[in-house]
C-alpha atoms as a printed R data frame, in Angstrom:
   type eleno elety resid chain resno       x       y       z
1  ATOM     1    CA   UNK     A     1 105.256  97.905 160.405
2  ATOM     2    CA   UNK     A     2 108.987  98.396 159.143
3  ATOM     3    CA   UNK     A     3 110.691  98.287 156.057
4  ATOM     4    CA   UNK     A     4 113.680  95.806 155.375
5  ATOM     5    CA   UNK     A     5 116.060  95.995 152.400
6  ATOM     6    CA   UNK     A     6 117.454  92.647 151.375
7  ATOM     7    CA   UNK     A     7 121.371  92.543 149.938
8  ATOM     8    CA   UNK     A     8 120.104  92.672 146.433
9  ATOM     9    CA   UNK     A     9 117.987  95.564 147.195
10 ATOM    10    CA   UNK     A    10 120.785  97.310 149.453
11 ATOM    11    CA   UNK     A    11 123.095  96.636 145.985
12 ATOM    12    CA   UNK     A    12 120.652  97.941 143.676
13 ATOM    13    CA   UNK     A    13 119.944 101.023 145.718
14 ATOM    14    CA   UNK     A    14 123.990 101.914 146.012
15 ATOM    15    CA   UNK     A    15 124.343 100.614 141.721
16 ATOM    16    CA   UNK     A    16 121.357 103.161 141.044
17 ATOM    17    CA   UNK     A    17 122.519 106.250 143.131
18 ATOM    18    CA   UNK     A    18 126.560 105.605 142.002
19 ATOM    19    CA   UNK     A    19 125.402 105.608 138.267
20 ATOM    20    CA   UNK     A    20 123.827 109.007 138.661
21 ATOM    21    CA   UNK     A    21 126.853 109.978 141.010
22 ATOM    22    CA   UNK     A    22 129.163 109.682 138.187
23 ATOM    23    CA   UNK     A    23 127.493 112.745 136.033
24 ATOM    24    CA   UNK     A    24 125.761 114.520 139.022
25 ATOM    25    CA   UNK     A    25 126.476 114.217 142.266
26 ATOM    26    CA   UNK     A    26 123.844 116.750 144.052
27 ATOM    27    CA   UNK     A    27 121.306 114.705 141.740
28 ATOM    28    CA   UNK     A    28 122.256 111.020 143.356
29 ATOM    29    CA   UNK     A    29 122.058 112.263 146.652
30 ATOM    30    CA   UNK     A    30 118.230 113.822 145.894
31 ATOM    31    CA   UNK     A    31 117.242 111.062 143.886
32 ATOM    32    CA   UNK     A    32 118.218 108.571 146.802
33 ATOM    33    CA   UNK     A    33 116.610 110.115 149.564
34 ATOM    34    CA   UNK     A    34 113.689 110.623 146.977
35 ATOM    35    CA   UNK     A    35 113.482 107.157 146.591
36 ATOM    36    CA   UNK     A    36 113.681 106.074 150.154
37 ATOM    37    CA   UNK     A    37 111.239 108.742 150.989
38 ATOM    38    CA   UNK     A    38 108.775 106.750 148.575
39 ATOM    39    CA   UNK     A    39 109.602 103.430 149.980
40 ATOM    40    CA   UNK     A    40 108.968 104.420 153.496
41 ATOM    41    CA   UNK     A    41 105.078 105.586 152.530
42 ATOM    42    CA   UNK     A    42 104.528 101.910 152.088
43 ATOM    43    CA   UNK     A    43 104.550 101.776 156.264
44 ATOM    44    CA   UNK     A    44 100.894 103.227 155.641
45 ATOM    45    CA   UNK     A    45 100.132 102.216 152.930
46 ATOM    46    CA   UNK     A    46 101.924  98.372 151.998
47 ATOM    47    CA   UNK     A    47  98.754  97.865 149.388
48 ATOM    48    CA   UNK     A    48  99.764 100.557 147.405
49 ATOM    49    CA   UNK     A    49 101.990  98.462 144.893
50 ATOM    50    CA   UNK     A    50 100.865  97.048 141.984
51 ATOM    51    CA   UNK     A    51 100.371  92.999 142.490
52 ATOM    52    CA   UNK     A    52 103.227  90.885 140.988
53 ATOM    53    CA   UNK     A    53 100.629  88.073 139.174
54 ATOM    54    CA   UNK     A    54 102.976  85.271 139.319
55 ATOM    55    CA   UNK     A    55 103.979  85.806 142.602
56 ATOM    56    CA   UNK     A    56 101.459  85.942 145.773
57 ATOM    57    CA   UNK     A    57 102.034  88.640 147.923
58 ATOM    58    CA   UNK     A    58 104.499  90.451 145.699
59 ATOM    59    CA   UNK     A    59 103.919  93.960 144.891
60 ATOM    60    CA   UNK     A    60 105.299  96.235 142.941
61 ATOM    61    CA   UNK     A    61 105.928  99.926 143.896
62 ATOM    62    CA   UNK     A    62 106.360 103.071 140.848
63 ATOM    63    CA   UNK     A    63 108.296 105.521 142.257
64 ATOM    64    CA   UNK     A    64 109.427 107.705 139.197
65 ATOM    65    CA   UNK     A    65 111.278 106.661 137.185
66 ATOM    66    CA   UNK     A    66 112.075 103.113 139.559
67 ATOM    67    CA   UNK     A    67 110.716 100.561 140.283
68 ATOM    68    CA   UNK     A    68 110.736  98.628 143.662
69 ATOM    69    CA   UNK     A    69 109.477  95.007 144.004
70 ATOM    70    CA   UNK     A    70 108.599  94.298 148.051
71 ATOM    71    CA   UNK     A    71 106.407  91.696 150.061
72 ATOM    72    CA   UNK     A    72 104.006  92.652 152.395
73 ATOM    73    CA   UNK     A    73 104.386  90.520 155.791
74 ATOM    74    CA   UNK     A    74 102.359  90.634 159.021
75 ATOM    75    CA   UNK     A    75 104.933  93.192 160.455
76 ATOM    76    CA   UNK     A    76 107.596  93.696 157.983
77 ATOM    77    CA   UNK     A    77 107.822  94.993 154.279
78 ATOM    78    CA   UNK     A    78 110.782  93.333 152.483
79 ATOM    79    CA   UNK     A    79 112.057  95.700 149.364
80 ATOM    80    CA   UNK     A    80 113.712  92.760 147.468
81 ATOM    81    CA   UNK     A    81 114.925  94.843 144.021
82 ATOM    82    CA   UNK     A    82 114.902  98.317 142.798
83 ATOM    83    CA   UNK     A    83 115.484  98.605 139.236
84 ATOM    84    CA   UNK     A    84 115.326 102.036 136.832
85 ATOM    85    CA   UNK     A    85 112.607 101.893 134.323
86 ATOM    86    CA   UNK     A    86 114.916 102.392 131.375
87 ATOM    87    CA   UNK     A    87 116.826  98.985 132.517
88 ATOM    88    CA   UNK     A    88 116.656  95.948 130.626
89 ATOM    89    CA   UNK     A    89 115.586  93.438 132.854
């Protein structure tokens, strides 16, 4: 199994780390590979996510203070959005 970003995800990823960036830049490089160190424990574990109700085999991953929306294929996980908690969605 691999992990895929989509555009939106690769944008939210760079949006999220260059926000931090701007006060701290030791802290955007942490929290990144933080982040994609959480993402990539979905390769053993894609279940782990919280099911997205509306939406069949969405899932949604907490991983601090984001949160990462993916889909679980046959051999691929898809991260389609990362978002900070705090955000208004």
């Amino acid at each position: 199994m691999k992990v895929t970003y989509t555009a939106r995800a690769g944008r939210d990823f760079a949006r999220l780390r260059d926000f931090i960036r701007q006060k701290n830049p030791q802290a955007a490089q942490k929290a990144g590979r933080q982040l994609k160190k959480n993402i990539q424990t979905l390769v053993d574990q894609p279940q782990m996510g919280t099911p997205v109700e509306e939406l069949e085999n969405f899932r949604e991953l907490v991983a601090r203070d984001y949160i990462v929306r993916y889909r679980v294929l046959s051999d691929e996980i898809v991260i389609l959005n990362i978002w900070h908690g705090k955000e208004d969605r």
